[in-house]
C-alpha positions in Angstrom: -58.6 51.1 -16.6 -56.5 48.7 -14.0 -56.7 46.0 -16.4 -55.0 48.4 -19.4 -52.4 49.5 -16.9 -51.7 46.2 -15.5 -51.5 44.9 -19.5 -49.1 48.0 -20.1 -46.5 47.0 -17.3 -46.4 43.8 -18.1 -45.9 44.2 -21.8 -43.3 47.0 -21.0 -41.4 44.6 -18.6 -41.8 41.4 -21.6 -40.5 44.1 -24.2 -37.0 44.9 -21.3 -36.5 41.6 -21.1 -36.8 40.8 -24.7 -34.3 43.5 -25.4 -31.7 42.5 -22.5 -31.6 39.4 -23.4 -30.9 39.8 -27.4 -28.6 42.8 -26.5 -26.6 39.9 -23.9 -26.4 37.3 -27.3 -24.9 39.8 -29.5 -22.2 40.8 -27.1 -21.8 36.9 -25.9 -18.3 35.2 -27.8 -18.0 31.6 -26.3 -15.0 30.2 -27.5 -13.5 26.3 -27.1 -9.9 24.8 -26.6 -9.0 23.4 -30.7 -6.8 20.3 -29.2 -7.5 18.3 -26.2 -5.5 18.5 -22.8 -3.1 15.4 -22.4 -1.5 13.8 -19.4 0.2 11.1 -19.5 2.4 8.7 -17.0 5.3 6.6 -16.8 6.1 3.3 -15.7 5.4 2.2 -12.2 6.0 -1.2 -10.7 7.9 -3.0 -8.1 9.0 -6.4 -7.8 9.7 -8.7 -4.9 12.8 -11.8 -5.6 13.5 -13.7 -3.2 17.1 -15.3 -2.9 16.5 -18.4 -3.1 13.6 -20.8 -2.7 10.2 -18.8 -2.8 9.8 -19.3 1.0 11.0 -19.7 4.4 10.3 -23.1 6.3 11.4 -23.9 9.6 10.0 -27.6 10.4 10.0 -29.5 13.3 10.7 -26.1 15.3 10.7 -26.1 19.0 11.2 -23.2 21.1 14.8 -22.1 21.2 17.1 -18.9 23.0 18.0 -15.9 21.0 21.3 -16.7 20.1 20.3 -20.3 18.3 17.2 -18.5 16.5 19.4 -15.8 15.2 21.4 -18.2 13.4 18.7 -20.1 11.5 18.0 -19.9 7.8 17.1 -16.2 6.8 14.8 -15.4 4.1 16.3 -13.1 2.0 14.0 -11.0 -0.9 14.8 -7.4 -3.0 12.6 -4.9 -4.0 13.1 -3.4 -7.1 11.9 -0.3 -8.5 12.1 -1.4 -12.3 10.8 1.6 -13.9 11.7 5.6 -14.3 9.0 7.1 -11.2 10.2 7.2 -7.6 8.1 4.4 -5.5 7.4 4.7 -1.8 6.7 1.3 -0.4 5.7 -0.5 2.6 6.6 -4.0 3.9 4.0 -6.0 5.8 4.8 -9.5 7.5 1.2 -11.1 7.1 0.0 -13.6 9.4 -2.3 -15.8 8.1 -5.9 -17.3 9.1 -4.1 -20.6 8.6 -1.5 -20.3 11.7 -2.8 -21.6 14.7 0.0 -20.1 16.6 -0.3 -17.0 18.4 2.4 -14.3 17.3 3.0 -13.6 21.1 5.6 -17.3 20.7 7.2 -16.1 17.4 10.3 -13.9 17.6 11.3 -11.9 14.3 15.0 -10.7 13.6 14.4 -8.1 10.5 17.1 -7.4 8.5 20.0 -9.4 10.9 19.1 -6.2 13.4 17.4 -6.5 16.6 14.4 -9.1 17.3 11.4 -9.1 18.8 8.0 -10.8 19.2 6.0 -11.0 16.1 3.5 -9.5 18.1 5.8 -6.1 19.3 5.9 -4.9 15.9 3.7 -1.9 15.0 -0.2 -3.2 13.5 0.1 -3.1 9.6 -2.8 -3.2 7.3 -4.0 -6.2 5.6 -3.3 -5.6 1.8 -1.9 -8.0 -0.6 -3.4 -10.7 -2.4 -3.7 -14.6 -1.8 -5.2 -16.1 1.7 -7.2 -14.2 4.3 -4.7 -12.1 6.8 -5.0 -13.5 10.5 -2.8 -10.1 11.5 -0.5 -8.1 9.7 3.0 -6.2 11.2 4.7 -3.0 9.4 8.5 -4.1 9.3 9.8 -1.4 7.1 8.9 1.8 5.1 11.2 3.6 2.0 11.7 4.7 -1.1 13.1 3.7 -4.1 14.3 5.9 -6.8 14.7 5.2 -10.8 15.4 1.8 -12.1 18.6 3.7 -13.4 19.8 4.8 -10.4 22.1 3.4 -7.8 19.6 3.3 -4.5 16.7 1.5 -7.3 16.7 -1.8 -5.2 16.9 -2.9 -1.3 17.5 -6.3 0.0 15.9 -7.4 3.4 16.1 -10.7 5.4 14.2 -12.3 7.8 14.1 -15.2 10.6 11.7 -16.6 12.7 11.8 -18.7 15.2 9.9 -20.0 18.6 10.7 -17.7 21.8 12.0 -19.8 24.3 9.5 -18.9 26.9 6.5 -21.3 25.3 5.6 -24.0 26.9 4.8 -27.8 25.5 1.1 -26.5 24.3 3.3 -24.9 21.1 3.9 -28.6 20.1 1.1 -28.9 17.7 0.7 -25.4 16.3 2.0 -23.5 13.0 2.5 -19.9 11.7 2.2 -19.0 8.7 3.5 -15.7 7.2 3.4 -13.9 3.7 5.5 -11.4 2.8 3.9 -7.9 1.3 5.6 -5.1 -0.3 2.6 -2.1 -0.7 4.3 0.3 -3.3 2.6 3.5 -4.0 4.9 6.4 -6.6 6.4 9.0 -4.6 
């Protein structure tokens, strides 16, 4: 008699479920999108042109005051924005693993303002491409609208030279820099 009750439960609780779940099919529409979703983007690059030759070299350097070093060669580069999105960007002054100078004896005069040690500027991130980044300095951040509009471009210069305090142990070193513009679109 347990076994036919037991039998009768279960096959009562098989025939519910049967039922519940047919009754859910027939009053279950799934229905899907006819066209597909589409996003597309514009343009987005930046260029770097420098002004004249494609770097800056100081040879035969030798430490020097303020007033001379601000008067050396500058290099001077643009960015451009040269499509229709809004860039943000980022300038890094790279030292590379090359330099054997320390950039504690390198002063920097950004953009004919004020100048400091290489070494005074805030930490940067090593990104760019080409060599292996010794250190790398933030000099500037901003953003650059359109390619058709007036603020699309910036120019920036730079000069280095040897900070006056070094001693005669500078005589044999070097420091090289790269320039990196980090563009992301605003």
């Amino acid at each position: 008699m347990k076994k036919i009750s037991l039998l009768m439960v279960i096959g009562t609780l098989l025939i519910m479920s049967l039922g519940v779940g047919i009754s859910y099919s027939m009053w279950n529409v799934t229905a899907t999108q006819g066209q597909p979703n589409v996003i597309t983007t514009g343009c987005f690059s930046v260029s770097l042109t420098p002004s004249s030759s494609g770097s800056l070299s100081l040879t035969n350097q030798y430490p020097m005051i303020d007033d001379k070093g601000t008067k050396l060669q500058a290099f001077t580069f643009t960015i451009s924005n040269t499509c229709s999105v809004k860039a943000s960007y980022t300038v890094y002054l790279n030292a590379l693993s090359t330099s054997t100078m320390d950039g504690g004896a390198v002063k920097v005069q950004w953009n004919d303002g004020n100048y400091q040690l290489y070494s005074a500027y805030p930490v940067g991130q090593s990104v760019g491409t080409g060599g292996t980044y010794k250190d790398s300095r933030k000099m500037a951040t901003g953003t650059l609208n359109s390619k058709d509009s007036s603020d699309s471009t910036v120019t920036y210069s730079l000069r280095l030279w040897i900070d006056n305090g070094q001693g005669n142990d500078i005589a044999t070193k070097s420091f090289y820099t790269q320039v990196v513009v980090d563009a992301v679109n605003a």
